[in-house]
N, C-alpha and C positions, 0 to 999 in steps of 0.2 A: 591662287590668284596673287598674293604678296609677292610669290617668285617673279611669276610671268610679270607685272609691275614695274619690280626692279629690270627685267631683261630688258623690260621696252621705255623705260625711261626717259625723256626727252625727243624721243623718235615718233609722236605723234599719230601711234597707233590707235584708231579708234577702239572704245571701250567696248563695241557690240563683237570687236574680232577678238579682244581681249577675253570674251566671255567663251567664245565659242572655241579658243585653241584649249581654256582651263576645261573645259567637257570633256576634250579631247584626252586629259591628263583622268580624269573619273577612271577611265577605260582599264586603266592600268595604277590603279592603286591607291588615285590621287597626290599622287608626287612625281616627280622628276626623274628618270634612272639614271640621268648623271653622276649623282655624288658614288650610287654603287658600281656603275663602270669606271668611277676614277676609282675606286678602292679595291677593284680587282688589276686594273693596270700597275697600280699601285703595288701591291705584292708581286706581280712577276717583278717588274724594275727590282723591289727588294734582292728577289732571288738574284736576278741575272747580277747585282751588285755584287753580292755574299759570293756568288760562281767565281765572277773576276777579278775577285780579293779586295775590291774599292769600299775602304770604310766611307761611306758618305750616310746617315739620317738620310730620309726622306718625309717631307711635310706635304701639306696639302691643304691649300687655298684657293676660296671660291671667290667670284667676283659678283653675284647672284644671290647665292643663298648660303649658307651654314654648312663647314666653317668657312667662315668670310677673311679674308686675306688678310685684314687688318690683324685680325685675331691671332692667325698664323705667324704672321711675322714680330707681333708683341711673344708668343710662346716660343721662336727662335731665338728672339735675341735676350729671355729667361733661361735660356739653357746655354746662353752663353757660342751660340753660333755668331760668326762674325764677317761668313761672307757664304754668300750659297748661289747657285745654279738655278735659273728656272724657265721648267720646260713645261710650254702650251699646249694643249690640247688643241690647238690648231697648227695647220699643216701650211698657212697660208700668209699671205701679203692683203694687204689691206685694210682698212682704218677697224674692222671688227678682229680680221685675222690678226694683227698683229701690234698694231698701232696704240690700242685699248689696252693692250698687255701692260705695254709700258708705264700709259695711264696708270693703273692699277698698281702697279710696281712702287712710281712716285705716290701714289696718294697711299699707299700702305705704310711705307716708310716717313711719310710725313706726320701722319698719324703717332706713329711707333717713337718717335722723336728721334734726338742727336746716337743717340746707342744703336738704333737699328742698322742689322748686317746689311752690308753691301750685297745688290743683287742684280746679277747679269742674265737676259733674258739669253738660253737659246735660240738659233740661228731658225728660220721656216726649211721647212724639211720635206715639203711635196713632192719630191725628186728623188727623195733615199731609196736606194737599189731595195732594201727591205720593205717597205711600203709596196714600191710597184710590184713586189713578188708577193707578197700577202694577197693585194688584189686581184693579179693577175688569177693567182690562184684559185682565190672566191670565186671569178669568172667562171671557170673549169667547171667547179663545183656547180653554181649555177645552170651551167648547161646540161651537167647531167640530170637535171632535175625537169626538166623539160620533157616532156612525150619525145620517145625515139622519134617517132616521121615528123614531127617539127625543127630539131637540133640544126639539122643544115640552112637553113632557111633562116635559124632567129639572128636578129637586128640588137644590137649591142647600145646600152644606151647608158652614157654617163647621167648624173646626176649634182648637180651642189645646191647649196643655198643660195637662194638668188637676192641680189645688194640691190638699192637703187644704182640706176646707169651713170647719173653723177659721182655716185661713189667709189663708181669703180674706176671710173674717169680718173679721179685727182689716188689711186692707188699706185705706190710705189713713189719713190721720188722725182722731183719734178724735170730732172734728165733725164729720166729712163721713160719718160711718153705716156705714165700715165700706164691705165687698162692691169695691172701687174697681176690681183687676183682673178680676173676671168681670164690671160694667159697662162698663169701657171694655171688652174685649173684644168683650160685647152691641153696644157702640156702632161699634165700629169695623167690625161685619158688618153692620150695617143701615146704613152709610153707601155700603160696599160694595156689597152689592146695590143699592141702589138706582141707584149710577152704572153700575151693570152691565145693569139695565131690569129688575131682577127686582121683582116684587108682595112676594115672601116668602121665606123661608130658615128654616133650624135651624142651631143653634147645639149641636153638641157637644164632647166633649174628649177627649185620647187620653194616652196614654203613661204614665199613671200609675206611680208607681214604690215605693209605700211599701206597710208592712205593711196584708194585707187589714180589720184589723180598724180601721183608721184610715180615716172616708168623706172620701172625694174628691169632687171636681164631678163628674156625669155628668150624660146619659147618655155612654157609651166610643162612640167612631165606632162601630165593629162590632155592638154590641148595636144602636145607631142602623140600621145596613145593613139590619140583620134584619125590626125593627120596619117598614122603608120598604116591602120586600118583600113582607111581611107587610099591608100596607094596597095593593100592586097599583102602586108605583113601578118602572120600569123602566129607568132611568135616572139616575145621579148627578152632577153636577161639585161636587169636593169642594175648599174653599178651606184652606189652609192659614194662617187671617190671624193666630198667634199667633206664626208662626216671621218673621224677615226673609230666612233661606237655607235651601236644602235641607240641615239637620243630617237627623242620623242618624234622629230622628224624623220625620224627613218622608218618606226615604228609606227607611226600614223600613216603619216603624208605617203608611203611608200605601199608598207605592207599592207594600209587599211583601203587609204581611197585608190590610188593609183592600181593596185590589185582588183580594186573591186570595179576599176574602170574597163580593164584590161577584158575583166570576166563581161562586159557587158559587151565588149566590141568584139566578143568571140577571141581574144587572143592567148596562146600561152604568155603564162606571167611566171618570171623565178627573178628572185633578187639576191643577188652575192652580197656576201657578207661583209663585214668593216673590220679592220685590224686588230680590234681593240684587244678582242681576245688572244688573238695571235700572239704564239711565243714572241716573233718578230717583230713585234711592236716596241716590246720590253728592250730587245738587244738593240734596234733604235735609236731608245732614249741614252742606252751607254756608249754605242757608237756618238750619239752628239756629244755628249760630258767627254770623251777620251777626244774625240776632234780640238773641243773645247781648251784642252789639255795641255793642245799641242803634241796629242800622245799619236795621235793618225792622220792619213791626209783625211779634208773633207771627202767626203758618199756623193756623191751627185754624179746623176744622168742626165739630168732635163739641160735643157737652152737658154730655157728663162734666168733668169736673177732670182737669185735667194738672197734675201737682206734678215734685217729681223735683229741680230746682236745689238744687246745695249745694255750700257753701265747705271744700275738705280733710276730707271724707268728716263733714261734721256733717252729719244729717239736715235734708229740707226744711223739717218741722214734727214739733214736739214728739210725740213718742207714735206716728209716721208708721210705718205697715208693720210695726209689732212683731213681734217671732217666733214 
């Protein structure tokens, strides 16, 4: 409950949803798997570091829960680090995707006082040729997990986190019109399927967590299941492309209800995997530090804008990702 707390912080989630996502956490442990999928992405980047001869440390700061950022960057700037790189765990534009980072960036270093390293957020990376091939791939895998006489028939169904629709509204900067996370979202699922050989897909959202009278993105995966059922789909692989690991939302909201929606409406249900584990997640985060570098051109595929760079938590552009 302390965690989930800090997550929803000033977002005016009521305490009865607050109670019933921490149940959701009992399931599995009673904690969080974030901090262990960042400590396993974590050691790939290691290696893939040591592979391409790049002396860089690597630290690791939570904005949530332990270790907390501030923490992190007071034991950088003890070891005498004086300017460092950092790369989000998110894939995305938008005042949570990205905008927060920077947040976190300045109030660490504020904390940390006049000695703390200078730190440059990496650039949003929903678009990196490695991501959509990781995915595309989990699709595959998913399919075959699917009953043989259902495969040709299953309906391809993205997934993210779904923001209030103001939020997404005022996401990206205020010349680029707004919407910036549920496009590149859009983008980064038709990039997807299509490396997967699919014609088409939907694009839903799930986990919403704010008061009801606040509208969010939908349609919610489950109303989605219903609707597919309801039009004679027998078959799902559902992509999770807004998460990089199986968090609690993938793992619940996905694998538990959604699944067990699936199973009630008679449908095949398979859900592809997240990168996180994937070697290519790791090579990624070096292809952004060597971009960074100047050492290669930027990775991108998509259409959309990738924004995101910024010096000591100053936003990439003026008015970007507003609250």
């Amino acid at each position: 409950m302390p965690f989930l707390e800090n997550v929803t912080r000033g977002r005016g989630v009521p305490r009865a949803r607050l109670e019933a996502v921490a149940e959701h956490y009992m399931h599995f442990g009673g904690v969080s798997p974030i901090n262990e999928l960042n400590r396993q992405i974590i050691t790939a980047v290691e290696a893939q570091l040591r592979s391409a001869e790049i002396d860089l440390p690597v630290y690791f700061g939570n904005r949530n829960w332990h270790p907390m950022i501030e923490d992190t960057v007071a034991q950088m700037r003890d070891d005498g680090v004086r300017s460092a790189l950092v790369f989000p765990t998110s894939a995305w534009g938008g005042y949570s995707g990205c905008r927060q980072y920077h947040e976190d960036i300045a109030r660490a270093r504020s904390a940390v006082g006049p000695n703390a390293p200078q730190l440059v957020k990496l650039r949003q990376y929903y678009d990196h040729p490695l991501l959509v091939a990781s995915f595309a791939d989990a699709v595959g895998a998913a399919v075959a997990e699917l009953p043989a006489d259902r495969r040709s028939g299953a309906r391809l169904v993205f997934t993210a986190h779904s923001v209030p629709i103001a939020a997404d509204a005022a996401a990206g900067p205020p010349e680029d019109g707004g919407n910036l996370y549920s496009r590149q979202v859009g983008e980064a699922a038709r990039l997807v399927a299509a490396a997967a050989g699919f014609e088409s897909h939907d694009l839903v959202w799930q986990s919403r967590s704010g008061p009801p009278q606040v509208p969010w993105l939908d349609p919610d995966i489950c109303d989605h299941l219903e609707a597919l059922a309801a039009a004679g789909t027998d078959a799902v692989v559902v992509c999770p492309v807004g998460f990089v690991s199986d968090h609690l939302e993938v793992v619940w909201d996905l694998d538990t209800e959604a699944s067990e929606k699936a199973a009630e409406l008679g449908i095949a249900f398979a859900r592809a995997g997240t990168p996180g584990t994937d070697p290519r997640f790791a090579e990624l985060v070096i292809d952004l530090i060597a971009e960074q570098r100047g050492d290669i051109p930027v990775q991108r595929l998509g259409t959309e804008p990738s924004y995101g760079v910024g010096r000591d938590g100053v936003s990439c552009r003026t008015g970007c990702c507003a609250r």
